[in-house]
C-alpha angles and dihedrals in degrees: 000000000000134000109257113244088231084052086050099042094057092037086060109034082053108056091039081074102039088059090036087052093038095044086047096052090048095044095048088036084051096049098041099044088046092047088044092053095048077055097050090048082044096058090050096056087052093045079054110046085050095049094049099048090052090044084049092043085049097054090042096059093048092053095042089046091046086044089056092045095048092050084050095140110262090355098164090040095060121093115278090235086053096050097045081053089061088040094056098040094056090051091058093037092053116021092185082093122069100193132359117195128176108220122196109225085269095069089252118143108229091163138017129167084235148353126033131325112256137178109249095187093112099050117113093228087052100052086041085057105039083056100055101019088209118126110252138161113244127228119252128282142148110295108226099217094052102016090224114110126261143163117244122208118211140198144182118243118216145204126173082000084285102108114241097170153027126228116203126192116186114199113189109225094236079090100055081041088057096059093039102061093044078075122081144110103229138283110007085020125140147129129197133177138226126207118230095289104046105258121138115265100171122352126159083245099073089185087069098058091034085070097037096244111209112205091192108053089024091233139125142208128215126175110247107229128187128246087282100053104251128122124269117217131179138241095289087047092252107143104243116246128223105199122188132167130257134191135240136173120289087227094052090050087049076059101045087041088059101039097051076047086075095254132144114205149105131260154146141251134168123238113234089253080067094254121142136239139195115194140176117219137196142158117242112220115227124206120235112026091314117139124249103266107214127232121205109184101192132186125179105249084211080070094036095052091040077095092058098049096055082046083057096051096048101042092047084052089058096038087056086045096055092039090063098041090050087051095055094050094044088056091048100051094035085057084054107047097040094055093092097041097059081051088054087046097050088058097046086057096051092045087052084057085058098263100137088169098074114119125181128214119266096223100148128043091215139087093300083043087056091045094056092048088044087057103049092054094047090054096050087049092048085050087065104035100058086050088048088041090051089059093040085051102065088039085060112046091067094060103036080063093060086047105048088058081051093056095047098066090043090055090059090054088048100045087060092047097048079057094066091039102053089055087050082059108044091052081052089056101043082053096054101045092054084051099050089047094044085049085044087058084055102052088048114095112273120241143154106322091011090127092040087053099051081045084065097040086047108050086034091055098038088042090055096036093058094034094237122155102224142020158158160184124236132174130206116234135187097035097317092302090109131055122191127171112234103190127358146172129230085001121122108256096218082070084065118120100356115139110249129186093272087203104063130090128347096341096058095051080057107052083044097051102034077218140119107253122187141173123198098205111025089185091082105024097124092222092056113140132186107272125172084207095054106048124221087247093053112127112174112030115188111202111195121174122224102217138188132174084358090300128120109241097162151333133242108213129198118179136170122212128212096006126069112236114210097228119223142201082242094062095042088052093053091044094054098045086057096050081061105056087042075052097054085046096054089048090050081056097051086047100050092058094052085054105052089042086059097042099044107032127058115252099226100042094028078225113131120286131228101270079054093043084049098044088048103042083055098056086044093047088061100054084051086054092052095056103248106089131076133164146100153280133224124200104197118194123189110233115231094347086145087074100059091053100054102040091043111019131256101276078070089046090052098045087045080054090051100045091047090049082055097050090044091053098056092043100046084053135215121337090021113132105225114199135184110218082182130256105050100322128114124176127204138205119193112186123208103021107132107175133059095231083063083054099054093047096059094040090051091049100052083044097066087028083069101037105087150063121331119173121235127185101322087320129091113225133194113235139172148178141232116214129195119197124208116180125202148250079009096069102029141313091233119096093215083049094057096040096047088053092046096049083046090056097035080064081052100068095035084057085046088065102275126262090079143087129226130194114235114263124178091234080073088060101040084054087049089049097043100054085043079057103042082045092050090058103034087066091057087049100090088048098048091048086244102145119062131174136241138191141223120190125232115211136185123271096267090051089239101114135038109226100179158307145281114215107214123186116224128174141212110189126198094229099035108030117214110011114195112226094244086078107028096052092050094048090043083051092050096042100041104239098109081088085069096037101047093042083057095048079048085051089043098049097048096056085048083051088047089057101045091050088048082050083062088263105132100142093056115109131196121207120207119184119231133202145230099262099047084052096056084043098115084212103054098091087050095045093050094057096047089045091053095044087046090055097046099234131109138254101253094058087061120072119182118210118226124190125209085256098056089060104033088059096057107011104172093026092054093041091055089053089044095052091043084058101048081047091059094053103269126129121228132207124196102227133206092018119188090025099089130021093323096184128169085220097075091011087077093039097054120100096229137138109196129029106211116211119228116245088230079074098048099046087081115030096106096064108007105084097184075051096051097045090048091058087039087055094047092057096047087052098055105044076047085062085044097264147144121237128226118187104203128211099014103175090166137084083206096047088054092049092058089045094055099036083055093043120262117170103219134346130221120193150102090281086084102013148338119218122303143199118257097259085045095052097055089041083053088050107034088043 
């Protein structure tokens, strides 16, 4: 009995679909259910995001509104009616507040927008207050006027900068509720938020935020209330709390623990009734001292996958579908294609039962076709050939009879020979398999004791092979001049490693030679010498080099003792072949070295690199984590090495970088770790020092180790160093951490004027985080229409005319409210988008210039200053000239301000762009003269129209008279050049009748006009 093919053929294909089609549906289920979910966790991050900068945005007005209420001038002199009536006002004004009060420092009430005055002294958030007198947003607790929680924002009020008061603005957190649960994703969608110290602020369950719900400690809070309902308080009329505790999820504390951490991330966590969640989570920054609040956006996962079950249905529907329909074609087309070979396989069976006349029907002309025609010719050979093979049979028996009596006797011969044969295998194979586990050993990684342990493998393996009874492996060392053993067998530990005379004896025949050398009876041998590794009753001694490069590095040595071995090609094969791969191993050694020197030590100094310093500051951060370590780190920066680089190449840079690793080593001291980062930056760990007068010490020792002389080239050069100090534990147990504060402070002293070292403070963070933050937003500045102009006119001396106008940028950012431009232009410089920013005030000034010159105002300029960097930009020239033609002006209505750093920075380069603009039409002023390197040499080469005079000038001139004569002398300099003459900041009417007596050209100041908006500005002009 026996499965059809045609059976076979259908079961398999079959089920060759069913697993293709199965395998495909998992795999795709598997894919799509896993990228919708990422989605899924994506949406809520960006749910998230969204909700927590408008909840950011929303606690920012209302501190910067209570802010501007609390600085409202001689607000706690003015009368109590008059002050409720502010109060009042801003309320309505502004209904994000529930309540506004005004407290004298003793907690009294004087003024609130409604209810009755009440003393607050008692109140957690005013004594916490009262202790720091920094602005801050309270966490949430019960209000006593409407017992529902709220958060209350305070602020000092001031008089002569001494406090005198304090402003309170509740807010009720419906509002913040409000704004909470307009934010879901769809069904099992929600988000609520917790204050610094993880008690609910707005949550779908308003019970929840009704009892104050604290997700940190589990408790609640619920206001105790008597028979009647109403709310019982105590003797200083604070309502009196029940708390009790309540329970959530392990996995969703693991979540609140990490988001009022700090962290921003997604996660998951499973409900008590077994239901899971996905959530986003984030912390909300506060202004003032308030502490982060925390935002958790969570959807049931059980709501987010019910796409991906109808998904399943369908797709199983259409999986059984295709199935069906598979199998019906595969048992159609099996039927088909197995026809002709039932027919092959009747006459087979028929030819097996003796019928060699059987002949089957050519009906295709393919393979089967072929096969039919095969078979009828086989069987009529066949045919032939049984009727040929009955003759040959009876030829043959007679001779196979001679020839069987003449295998027997050869099967005896064989049988001994294959004796002999079978045991010169066995020792082959013996031999292979010690090589192949020796070469294993040498494929593996290589790692501490790697090459000891290949010596063992080898001299085990060769000692066995050969049947010796000792053994070992030695290496020569100092130019061949020192021999030490490095493993033996049979030979007294205690010989290991001693320096012995590398030329005596057989070794040295052999490090002469490069050449195997062997004697079969050392008794005897006439250069024997006395050896502890030889022993006087050694008999057979094997000598074989380990060579490299064609140098003799070591030997592997075999001998016998008290017999004499007949030594054979074959065992001086197998030893050699050993000694290579000893060799190999030795080479891999070599090797290995080179490598981690390369890998772990700076290539110039020699000193450790990065990935050491990195290796070593870790081991060292875990003892600190284990509580017994202590110490610093320096972060020494080479002052003004770059100049050394680029005026005399970088081999002097290098030797001036060795020398200073060396001066660093011997003034750090003994057991300090002095590592190279690369350029001019070392950085220093010093363990064990454990109080900051030891810091300084060493700080201020590496820094006068590094201030002095180096020579470069054939010159002598001054050179210094500036050094940050981070201390730990104190200022943190993480290697990045350290290295991050050091390289903070080690700016620190750089910014303090070099040659210098400061300890690590986290003021010098907080700077760091506050101008990341400025920047940030700085970048988002030009998309949210946060920068505006404004213009302040320039007239001629008398005050009559007004000549122009000077464009000046000014920002009112979103986050940080009202920047002045003294912290905004740097940061734009630094970051690069002052190149944005200052192509948009361009943009900005041509269409002012458009209106006035529609207003009939043709002969009005306006001035915008421009920066180094836009200067540098290779397409300024070309983006000037397409702003002016877009605008529809022309250049001589547009000046461009310069100042003497511009220039200075970049001299020919500035004045080639210069000269391309006054080229194009466009005047130029020098601004801020006499404030940087004001010097005739480039003033008289420099393509400009007006000199502007610095305030700082102007400031003295009334009663200074060496001041007076200096600004007299400037603009008789410049009308001498040719040029017009511009006094800035003239507040005086004094100050403007000495300007134009001794000749100014036009004046700019507050004494005619501050900046004005644009509106402000034409109605200025047209008025």
């Amino acid at each position: 009995m026996f499965t059809s093919l045609r059976k076979q053929l259908t079961w398999i294909i079959g089920l060759l679909i069913l697993f293709a089609l199965c395998a495909t549906l998992f795999i795709s289920y598997t894919l799509i259910s896993e990228d919708y979910e990422k989605k899924m966790q994506y949406n809520n991050s960006v749910l998230a995001e969204s909700l927590a900068s408008n909840i950011t945005q929303f606690m920012q007005n209302a501190y910067n509104i209570s802010g501007i209420l609390a600085s409202y001038p001689d607000l706690m002199q003015i009368e109590p009616e008059k002050q409720q009536g502010i109060l009042v006002d801003a309320v309505r004004q502004y209904p994000i507040f529930q309540l506004l009060a005004i407290n004298n420092l003793d907690g009294m009430q004087i003024a609130r927008s409604s209810g009755p005055l009440g003393n607050r002294a008692e109140r957690f958030w005013f004594k916490k207050f009262m202790a720091e007198q920094r602005p801050y947003i309270s966490k949430t607790y019960y209000s006593v006027s409407t017992d529902f929680p709220i958060n209350t924002i305070l602020h000092g009020i001031y008089s002569k900068n001494k406090m005198v008061g304090v402003f309170m603005a509740d807010i009720e957190t419906p509002r913040l509720q409000e704004m909470v649960e307009k934010y879901n994703l769809g069904a099992g969608s929600y988000a609520y938020l917790l204050d610094g110290e993880g008690a609910v602020i707005a949550h779908p369950d308003k019970k929840q935020v009704a009892e104050v719900y604290n997700y940190k400690t589990l408790k609640k809070q619920v206001l105790a209330r008597d028979s009647s309902g109403n709310t019982l308080k105590n003797r200083d009329n604070n309502e009196i709390i029940e708390e009790s505790y309540f329970e959530i999820p392990a996995s969703l504390q693991n979540i609140i623990t990490k988001v009022m951490a700090g962290e921003v991330g997604v996660g998951q966590y499973t409900d008590f009734n077994g239901e899971k969640y996905i959530c986003a989570y984030r912390a909300i920054p506060l202004p003032g001292s308030s502490e982060p609040w925390s935002l958790i956006v969570v959807q049931r996962k059980s709501a987010v996958m019910a796409f991906m079950g109808d998904v399943t249905i369908k797709t199983i529907l259409v999986g059984l579908f295709v199935i069906l329909l598979s199998a019906l074609l595969v048992i159609l087309f099996s039927r088909k294609i197995t026809r002709p070979l039932l027919e092959v396989v009747d006459a087979t069976n028929r030819v097996k039962n003796g019928d060699l006349t059987i002949q089957l029907a050519v009906k295709s002309t393919n393979e089967i076709g072929a096969l039919a025609a095969n078979f009828n010719q086989m069987v009529s050979e066949l045919h032939e050939h049984r009727e040929h093979l009955e003759e040959l049979v009876e030829s043959r028996t007679v001779e196979l009879g001679a020839a069987n009596q003449e295998l027997r006797v050869i099967n005896e011969t064989l049988h001994e020979e294959n004796h002999t044969r079978r045991l010169v295998e066995e020792k082959l194979l013996l031999r292979e398999r010690q090589y192949r586990a020796i070469t294993g050993l040498l494929t593996q990684s290589s790692g501490a004791g790697a090459t000891e342990d290949i010596f063992k493998a080898t001299l085990y393996n060769a000692v066995e092979l050969l049947g010796a009874v000792s053994g070992y492996i030695g290496l020569f060392e100092n130019d061949g001049k020192e021999y030490r053993i490095r493993y033996s067998i049979g030979i007294d530990p205690a010989r290991l490693l001693e320096e012995k005379p590398a030329q005596e004896g057989m070794q040295g025949h052999v490090y002469a030679t490069k050449e195997i050398f062997y004697i079969e009876d050392y008794r005897v041998y006439p250069q024997r010498i006395s050896s502890p590794w030889i022993g006087s009753s050694a008999t057979t001694v094997i000598m074989v080099p380990l060579k490299n490069a064609a140098a003799v590095n070591g030997i592997l040595a075999v001998n016998w003792v008290d017999e004499v071995h007949q030594v054979t090609k074959q065992d001086l094969d197998a030893l050699r072949q050993f000694a290579d791969l000893a060799s190999v191993a030795l080479e891999r050694d070599n090797i290995q070295k080179q490598i981690f020197k390369v890998a772990y030590y700076d290539e110039v100094t020699g000193l450790p690199n990065r990935a050491n310093l990195s290796r070593y500051l870790e081991s060292e951060m875990e003892k600190v984590r284990a509580g017994c370590a202590a110490g610093i780190v320096l972060f020494v920066d080479i002052d003004d090495l770059k100049s050394v680089n680029d005026n005399f190449g970088h081999y002097c840079g290098d030797d001036v970088i060795i020398a200073a690793g060396k001066m660093i080593i011997a003034a750090a001291g003994e057991g300090a770790f002095v590592s190279r980062q690369g350029g001019d930056e070392f950085i220093v760990v010093v363990p064990g020092v454990d109080n900051s007068g030891w810091a300084a010490e060493i700080a201020d020792n590496v820094v006068k180790a590094l201030c002095q002389e180096y020579k470069v080239a054939d010159e002598s050069l001054s050179l210094s160093a500036s050094v940050g100090v981070a201390v730990y534990p104190e200022d943190g147990d993480r290697a990045e951490e350290l290295m991050k504060k050091a390289d903070i402070a080690m700016y620190a002293a750089k910014k303090a004027g070099k040659n210098c070292w400061r300890f690590y403070e986290p003021i010098l963070s907080q700077e760091g985080f506050e101008k990341m933050m400025l920047t940030n937003s700085l970048r988002r500045g030009l998309e949210r229409s946060e920068f505006s102009l404004q213009y302040q006119p320039q007239f001629t001396a008398n005050g009559d005319d007004i000549i122009g106008f000077e464009a000046l940028l000014r920002w009112n950012s979103a986050e940080h409210g009202f920047v002045s431009p003294t912290r905004f232009i740097p940061l734009a410089e630094h970051s690069g988008l002052i190149l944005p920013i200052g192509q948009w005030v361009i943009e900005e000034a041509c269409k002012f210039v458009r209106r006035l010159t529609d207003l009939g105002r043709k002969n009005i300029y306006v001035a915008v200053n421009i920066s180094p960097r836009q200067l540098r930009s290779e397409d300024f020239v070309a983006k000037v000239r397409t702003s002016i033609e877009n605008a529809g002006v022309l250049p001589y209505q547009i000046e461009f301000e310069i100042t003497e750093s511009v220039l200075i920075e970049a001299m020919e380069e500035s004045v080639s762009k210069l000269c391309q603009l006054r080229e194009l039409g466009v005047k130029l002023s020098l601004d801020d003269f006499g404030t940087g390197y004001s010097s005739l040499t480039y003033l008289k080469n420099l393509p400009v129209n007006i000199l502007k005079i610095d305030k700082s000038f102007i400031d003295k001139i009334s009663d200074d008279k060496t001041q007076l004569k200096l600004v007299g002398s400037i603009i008789d300099l410049g009308h001498t050049l040719g040029l017009y003459i511009i006094a800035e900041g003239v507040e005086t009417e004094a100050q403007r009748r000495i300007l134009a007596t001794i000749g100014c050209d036009y004046i700019q100041g507050y004494i005619f006009s501050k900046p004005l908006p644009e509106e402000a500005a034409v109605s200025l002009l047209i008025g």
